[in-house]
C-alpha positions in Angstrom: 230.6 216.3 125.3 228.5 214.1 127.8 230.4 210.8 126.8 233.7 209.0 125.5 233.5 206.6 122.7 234.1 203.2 123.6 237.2 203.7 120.9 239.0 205.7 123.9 240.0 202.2 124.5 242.5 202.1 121.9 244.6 204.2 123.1 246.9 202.7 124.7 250.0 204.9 125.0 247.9 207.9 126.1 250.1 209.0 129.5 247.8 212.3 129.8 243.9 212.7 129.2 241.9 216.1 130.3 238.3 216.2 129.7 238.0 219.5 132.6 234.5 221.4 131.6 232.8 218.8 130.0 228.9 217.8 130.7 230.9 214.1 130.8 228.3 212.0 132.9 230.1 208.7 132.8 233.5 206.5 131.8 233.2 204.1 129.7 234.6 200.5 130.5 237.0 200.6 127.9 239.1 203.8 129.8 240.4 200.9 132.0 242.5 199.7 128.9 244.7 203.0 128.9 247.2 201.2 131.2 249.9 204.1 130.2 247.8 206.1 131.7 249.5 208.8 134.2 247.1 211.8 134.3 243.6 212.1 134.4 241.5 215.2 134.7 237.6 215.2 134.9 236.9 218.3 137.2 233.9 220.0 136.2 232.1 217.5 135.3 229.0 215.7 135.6 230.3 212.4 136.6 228.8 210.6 139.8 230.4 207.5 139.3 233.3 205.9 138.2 233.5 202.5 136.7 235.4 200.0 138.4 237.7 199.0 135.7 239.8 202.6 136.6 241.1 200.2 138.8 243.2 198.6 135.5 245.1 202.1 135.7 248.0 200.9 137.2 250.1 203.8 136.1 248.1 206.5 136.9 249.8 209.3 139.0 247.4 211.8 139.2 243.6 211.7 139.6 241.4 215.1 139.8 237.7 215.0 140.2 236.8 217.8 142.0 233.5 220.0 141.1 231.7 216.7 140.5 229.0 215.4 141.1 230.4 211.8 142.9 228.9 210.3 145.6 231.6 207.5 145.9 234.5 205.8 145.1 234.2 202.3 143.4 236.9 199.9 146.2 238.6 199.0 142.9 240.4 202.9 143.8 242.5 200.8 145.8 244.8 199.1 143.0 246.2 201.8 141.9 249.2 201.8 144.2 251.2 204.4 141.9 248.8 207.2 142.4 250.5 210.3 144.4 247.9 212.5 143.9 244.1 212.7 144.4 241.8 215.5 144.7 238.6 215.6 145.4 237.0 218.5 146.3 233.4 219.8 146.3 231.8 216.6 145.2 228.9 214.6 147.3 231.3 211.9 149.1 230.7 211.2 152.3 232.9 208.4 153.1 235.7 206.7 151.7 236.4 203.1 150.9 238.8 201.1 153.0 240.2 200.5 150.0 242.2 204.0 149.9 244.6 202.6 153.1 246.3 201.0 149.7 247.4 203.7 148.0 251.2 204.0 149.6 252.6 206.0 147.5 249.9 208.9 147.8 251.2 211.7 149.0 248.0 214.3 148.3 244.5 214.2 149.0 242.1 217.0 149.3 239.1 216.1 150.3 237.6 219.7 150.9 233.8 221.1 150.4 232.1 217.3 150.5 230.0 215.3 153.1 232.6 214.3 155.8 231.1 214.9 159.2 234.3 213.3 160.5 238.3 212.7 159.6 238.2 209.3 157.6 240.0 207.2 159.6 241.5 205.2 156.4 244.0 208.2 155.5 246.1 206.6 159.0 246.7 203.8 156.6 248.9 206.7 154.1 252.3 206.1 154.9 253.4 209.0 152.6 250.8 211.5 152.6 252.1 214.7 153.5 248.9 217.4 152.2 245.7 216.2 153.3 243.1 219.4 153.5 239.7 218.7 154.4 237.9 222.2 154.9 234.3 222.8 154.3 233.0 219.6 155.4 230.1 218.9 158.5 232.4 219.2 161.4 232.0 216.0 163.9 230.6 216.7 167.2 233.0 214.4 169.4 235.4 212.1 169.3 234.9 208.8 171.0 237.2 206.2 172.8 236.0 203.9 169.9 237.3 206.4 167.2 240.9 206.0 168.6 240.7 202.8 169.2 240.2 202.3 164.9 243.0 204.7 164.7 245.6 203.1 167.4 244.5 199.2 165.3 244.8 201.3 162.1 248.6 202.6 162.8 249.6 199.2 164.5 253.6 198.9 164.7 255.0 200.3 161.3 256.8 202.6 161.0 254.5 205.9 161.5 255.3 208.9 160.8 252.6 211.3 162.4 251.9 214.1 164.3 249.3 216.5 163.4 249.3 220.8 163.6 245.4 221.5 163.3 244.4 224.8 162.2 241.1 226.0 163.7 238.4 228.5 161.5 234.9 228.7 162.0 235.1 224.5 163.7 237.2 223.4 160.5 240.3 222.4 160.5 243.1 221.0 157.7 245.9 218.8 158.4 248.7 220.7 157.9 251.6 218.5 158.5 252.5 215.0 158.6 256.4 214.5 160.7 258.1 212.0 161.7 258.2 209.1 164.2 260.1 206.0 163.7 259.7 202.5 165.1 258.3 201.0 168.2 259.1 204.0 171.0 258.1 206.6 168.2 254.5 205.1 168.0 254.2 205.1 171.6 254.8 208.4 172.2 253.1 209.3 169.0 250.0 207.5 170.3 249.9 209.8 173.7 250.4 213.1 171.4 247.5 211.8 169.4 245.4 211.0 172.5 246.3 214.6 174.2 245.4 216.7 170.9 242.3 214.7 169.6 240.9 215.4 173.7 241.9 218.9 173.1 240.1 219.4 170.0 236.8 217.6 171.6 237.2 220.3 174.6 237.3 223.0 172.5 234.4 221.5 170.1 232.1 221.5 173.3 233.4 225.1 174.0 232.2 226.6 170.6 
C-alpha cells in the first residue's frame, strides 16, 4: 500500500489506526477529519512528510514515525496538546519546530538515530516529559554562553522541574531523568546545576 484513500476521512470514530510496514509515501488531507483519533502508527514507512491538517487530531495520544523517511515536522505538530507520546527515531530530522514547546502533556520523545548535531532546546518548554533519548545523532562540539542563554529565557519562572543524569558512550548521551524543582528558589539553583553540568560536558567534549 503506498497511499490512503481520501475515504479514510469518514471515519470518524476510528480511536486506533496502524499502517507499520507499509511503502505509505504520504497522508492524505482527509486523515485530519479522524478527530477520535488516539493512536497512530506509520513506522516503516516511506513518508517524508506529513500534512498539516494532523494538526486537526486533537485527541491523538500517541504518534510513532520512526524508520521514516521525514525530514520535518509541519509547526501545525503543535496543536495537539493531548499527545503524551512521540517517537521518532531513525528518520532525517534535523531540527524541531518551536512548535513542539506546546505539547504539555508529552511525556515521551525519542528522538534517536536522526540529524541532531545538538540537544533541541524546545524540549525545555516540556513540562512533563520524563523519557527523552536522543542517541545516535551528530554529537555538538560545544556549548556556548548563547545556548544557555535560549535555555535560561526558555525555562523563565514556571514551575521547572529539571535536573539532568547524562550517560556518556562513544560522545552520546540520553537524558535519563527529569526531577523535580519547584518555584522561584528551585529554578535558581536549578539554573547553577544546569550551568555546572552543561560546562562539564563541554570539558570533557574537548577531552575526547
Amino acid at each position: 500500500m503506498s497511499e490512503l484513500p481520501p475515504e479514510i476521512g469518514t471515519l470518524t470514530n476510528l480511536q486506533s489506526l496502524w499502517l507499520d510496514n507499509t511503502n505509505l509515501s504520504e497522508l492524505p488531507p482527509e486523515i485530519g477529519t479522524l478527530t477520535n483519533l488516539q493512536s497512530l502508527h506509520l513506522n516503516n514507512t516511506n513518508l517524508s512528510a506529513l500534512p498539516p491538517e494532523i494538526g486537526n487530531l486533537n485527541s491523538l495520544q500517541t504518534l510513532h514515525l520512526y524508520n521514516t523517511s521525514l525530514s520535518e515536522l509541519p509547526p501545525e505538530i503543535g496543536t495537539l496538546t493531548n499527545l503524551q507520546s512521540l517517537w521518532l527515531d531513525n528518520t532525517s530530522l534535523s531540527v524541531l519546530p518551536p512548535e513542539i514547546g506546546a505539547l504539555t502533556n508529552l511525556q515521551i520523545l525519542t528522538l534517536n538515530d536522526n540529524q541532531f548535531r545538538q540537544i533541541p532546546l524546545t524540549i525545555f518548554k516540556l513540562p512533563n516529559l520524563n523519557t527523552f533519548t536522543f542517541e545516535g545523532n551528530p554529537m555538538f562540539n560545544t556549548w556556548n554562553e548563547s545556548d544557555l542563554e535560549v535555555i535560561s529565557n526558555d525555562l523563565g519562572y514556571i514551575d521547572i522541574q529539571r535536573f539532568y543524569d547524562y550517560a556518556f558512550h562513544e560522545r552520546q548521551f540520553t537524558l535519563l531523568s527529569i526531577f523535580v524543582f519547584v518555584g522561584f528558589g528551585g529554578f535558581l539553583w536549578g539554573a547553577l546545576r544546569l550551568w555546572s553540568r552543561l560546562i562539564d560536558f563541554h570539558r570533557i567534549l574537548k577531552i575526547n
